[in-house]
N, C-alpha and C positions, 0 to 999 in steps of 0.2 A: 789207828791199829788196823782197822776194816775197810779202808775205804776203798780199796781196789774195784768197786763199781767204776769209779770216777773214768778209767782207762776206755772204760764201756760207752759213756756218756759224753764224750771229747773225742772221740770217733769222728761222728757225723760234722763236729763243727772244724776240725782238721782237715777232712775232705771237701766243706762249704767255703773254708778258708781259700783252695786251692782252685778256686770256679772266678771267673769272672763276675766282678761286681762293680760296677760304676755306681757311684754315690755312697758307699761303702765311707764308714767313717773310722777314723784310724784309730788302731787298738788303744784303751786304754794303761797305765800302767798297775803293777803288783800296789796294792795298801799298804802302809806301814807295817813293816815284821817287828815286835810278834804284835798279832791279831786282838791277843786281849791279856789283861795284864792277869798275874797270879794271883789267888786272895792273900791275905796277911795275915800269917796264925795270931792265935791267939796267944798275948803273952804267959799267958796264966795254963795251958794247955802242955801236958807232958807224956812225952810220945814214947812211942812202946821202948822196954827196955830191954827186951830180945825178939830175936827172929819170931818165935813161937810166939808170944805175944803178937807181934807183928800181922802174925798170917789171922788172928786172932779178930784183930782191929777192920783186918782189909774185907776179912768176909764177907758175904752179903750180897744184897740184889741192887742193882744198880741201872739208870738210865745212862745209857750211852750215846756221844755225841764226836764227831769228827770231823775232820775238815781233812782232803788231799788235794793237794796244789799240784798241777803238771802246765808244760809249757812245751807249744809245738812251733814250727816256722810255717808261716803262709804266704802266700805274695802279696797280702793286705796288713805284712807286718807279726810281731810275733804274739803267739793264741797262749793267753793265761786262763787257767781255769780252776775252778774252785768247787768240789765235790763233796756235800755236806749228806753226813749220814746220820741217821737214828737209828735207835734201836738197842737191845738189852744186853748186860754182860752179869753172869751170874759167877760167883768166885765163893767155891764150895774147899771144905776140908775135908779130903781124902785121904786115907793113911797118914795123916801127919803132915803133909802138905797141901797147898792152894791150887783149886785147879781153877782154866777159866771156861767157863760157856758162853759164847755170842749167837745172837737172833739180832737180825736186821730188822728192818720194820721199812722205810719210806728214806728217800736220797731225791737231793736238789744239785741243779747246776748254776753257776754263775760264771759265765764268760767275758772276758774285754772286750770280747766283739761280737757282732748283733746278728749271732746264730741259737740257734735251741735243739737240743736234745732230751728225750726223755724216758726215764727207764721207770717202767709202770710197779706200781708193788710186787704184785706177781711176783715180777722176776728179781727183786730186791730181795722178797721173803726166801726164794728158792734154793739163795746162799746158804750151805749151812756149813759154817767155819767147824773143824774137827775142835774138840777140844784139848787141852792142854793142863800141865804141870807148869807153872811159873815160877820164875829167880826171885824171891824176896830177899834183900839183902838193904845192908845200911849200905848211903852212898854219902860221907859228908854231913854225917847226923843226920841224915835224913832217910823216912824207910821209903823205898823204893821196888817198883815190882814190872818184871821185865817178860814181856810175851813172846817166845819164838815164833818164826813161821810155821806153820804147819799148811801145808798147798792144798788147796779144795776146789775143787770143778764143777763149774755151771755150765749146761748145755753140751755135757760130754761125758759118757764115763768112763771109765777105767783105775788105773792106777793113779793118783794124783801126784805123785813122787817122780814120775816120769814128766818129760816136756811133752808139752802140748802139742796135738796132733795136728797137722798144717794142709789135712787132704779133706776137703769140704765131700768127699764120698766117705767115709771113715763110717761103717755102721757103728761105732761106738756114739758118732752124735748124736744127742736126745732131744724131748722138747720139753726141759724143766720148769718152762712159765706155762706150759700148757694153751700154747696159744694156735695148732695147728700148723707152724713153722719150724723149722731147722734150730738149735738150740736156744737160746734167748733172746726177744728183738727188742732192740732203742729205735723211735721213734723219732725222727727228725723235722725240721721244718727249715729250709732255707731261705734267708732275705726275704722271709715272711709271708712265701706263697708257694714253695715248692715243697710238697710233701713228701718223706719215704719213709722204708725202715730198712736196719740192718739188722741180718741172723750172724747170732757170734756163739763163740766157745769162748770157754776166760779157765785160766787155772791163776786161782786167789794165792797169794805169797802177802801177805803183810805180818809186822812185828808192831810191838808199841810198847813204850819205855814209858812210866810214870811213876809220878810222888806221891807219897800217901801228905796231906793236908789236916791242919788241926777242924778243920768244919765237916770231917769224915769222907770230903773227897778224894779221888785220886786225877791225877792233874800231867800231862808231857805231850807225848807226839807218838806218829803214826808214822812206818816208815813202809811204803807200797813199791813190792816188785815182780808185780800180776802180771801176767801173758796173755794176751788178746789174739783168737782168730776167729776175721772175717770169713764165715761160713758162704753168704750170700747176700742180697740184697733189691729190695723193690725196683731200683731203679741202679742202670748198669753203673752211674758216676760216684756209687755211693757202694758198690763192689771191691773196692780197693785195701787191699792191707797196710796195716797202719796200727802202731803198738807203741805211744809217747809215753814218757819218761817222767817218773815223779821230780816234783820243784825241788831241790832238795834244803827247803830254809826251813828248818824246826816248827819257826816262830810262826810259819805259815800252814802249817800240818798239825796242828793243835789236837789231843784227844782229851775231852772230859768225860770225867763218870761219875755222877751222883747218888747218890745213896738214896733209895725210894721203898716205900714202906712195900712188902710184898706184897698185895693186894694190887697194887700198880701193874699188871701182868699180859696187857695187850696196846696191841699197836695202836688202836682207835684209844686209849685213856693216856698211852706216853705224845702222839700230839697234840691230843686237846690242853695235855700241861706243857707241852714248849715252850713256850713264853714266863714259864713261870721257876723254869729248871735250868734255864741253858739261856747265853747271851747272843742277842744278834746273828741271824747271818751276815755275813762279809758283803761287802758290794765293791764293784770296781766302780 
C-alpha cells in the first residue's frame, strides 16, 4: 500500500549498478511469487453478512507491514529490489464509513546485487500519507477493502495533486528529515567502500487492495506509482535522475495488517514485536 519509499532506496543501487565493478557477482534472481502463502480460515468462522457489518469487523488498529518489488537494468545485469516497510494503519468509522490512517515507522532494503542503500527513520517517519474513505465491498464471498491513491510529498511542498517539480532551485523544496540538507537524504554505500548520499523530493502515489481474513486480518497487495526527484547529491556520479518502475507481480508486493491491541502505539514496541507479527523478510 505504502511502500513508495522503496523508489527512494533503489536510487543509489541503480546508479552503483551503472559504475564499473570488476569482481562484481551476477545479480541474483526474483524468489518464488507469491512470497508467503495466505492463512486458511477457519471452517467454523462466519464472515460479515453486510457491508455495515463489514466496515464493523475491519475497524481497528493494526500493525502494518509491505513489501514493494521494482526492477532496473545495469550493465552488471538486471537490479531487483525488495522494499520492506513498517508501521501503523488505523481504519476509523466516520459517518458511516471506514477511513484509513497510515504512519510509517522503519523500512529495509534487499538487493540482488551487492549494493546498499539507506533511508534513516527520520525521513521514513516524515511520510505522512493523507488519509482516506475506502471501498468496502464483497469480492467473491469475500469482504474486501480497497485504498485509493491519494499523492503526499516529502521534501517538497506544495500541492501534492500537481506533478512533481523537476527544478532542484524550486523554493518549494524543504528539509522534512531535518537533517540540514535539500529535501530527504538516502544514504548509500558502493561495493562496500564508497560513501554518499542523495537529496530527493518524492510525491507518494500508492493503492492497496486487500481481504478481510477469519484470524481478523486483512491480507493483498500494494500497488506504487511514486515520483522521485533527485534534488542533489554528495558526490557528482550519484547526481543523476532516475525514477524505476514497480515489479508488477502481486505475489511479490504483499501487504499485511494485523490487528494489535491499542496500546501497541510506537515505533520502538511495533519492532521489538516483528518477529512475532509478521513472517520473514525475503532474501535473494
Amino acid at each position: 500500500m505504502w511502500n513508495s519509499i522503496a523508489k527512494t532506496m533503489i536510487l543509489a543501487t541503480v546508479i552503483a549498478g551503472g559504475l564499473a565493478c570488476s569482481g562484481c557477482t551476477g545479480p541474483l534472481p526474483w524468489p518464488e511469487s507469491p512470497l508467503y502463502e495466505l492463512p486458511v480460515n477457519d471452517p467454523d468462522w462466519q464472515p460479515p453478512a453486510n457491508k455495515e457489518e463489514a466496515i464493523e469487523v475491519m475497524a481497528g488498529h493494526y500493525a502494518h507491514y509491505d513489501i514493494v518489488a521494482y526492477q532496473g537494468a545495469t550493465p552488471n545485469g538486471p537490479l531487483s529490489t525488495f522494499i520492506i516497510s513498517y508501521g501503523f494503519t488505523d481504519l476509523r468509522i466516520e459517518d458511516g464509513e471506514l477511513v484509513q490512517y497510515d504512519r510509517f515507522c522503519h523500512a529495509e532494503q534487499k538487493a540482488n546485487q551487492d549494493f546498499v542503500s539507506t533511508f534513516p527513520d527520520e525521513a521514513t517517519q516524515a511520510i505522512q500519507p493523507r488519509s482516506t474513505v475506502v471501498d468496502v465491498r464483497e469480492v467473491d464471498g469475500d469482504w474486501t477493502l480497497f485504498r485509493p491513491a491519494t499523492p503526499t510529498l516529502i521534501g517538497v511542498d506544495g500541492n501534492p495533486d500537481d506533478p512533481l517539480t523537476m527544478d532542484p532551485n524550486d523554493p518549494l523544496i524543504n528539509d522534512d528529515d531535518n537533517d540540514g540538507r535539500p529535501g530527504v537524504t538516502v544514504f548509500v554505500m558502493l561495493f562496500g567502500f564508497i560513501e554518499g548520499e542523495i537529496y530527493i523530493a518524492r510525491r507518494e502515489i500508492f493503492q492497496n487492495d486487500v481481504t478481510l481474513f477469519s484470524d481478523g486480518s486483512l491480507r493483498g497487495t500494494v500497488i506504487d506509482d511514486s515520483e522521485q526527484f533527485v534534488i542533489g547529491a554528495s558526490l557528482a556520479i550519484l547526481n543523476a535522475p532516475n525514477n524505476p518502475d514497480q515489479f508488477r507481480d502481486p505475489g511479490l508486493n504483499p501487504l499485511i495488517l494485523i490487528p494489535i491491541p491499542d496500546e501497541i502505539d510506537t515505533c520502538e514496541e511495533l519492532i521489538a514485536n516483528r518477529d512475532s507479527l509478521f513472517p520473514e523478510e525475503p532474501e535473494f
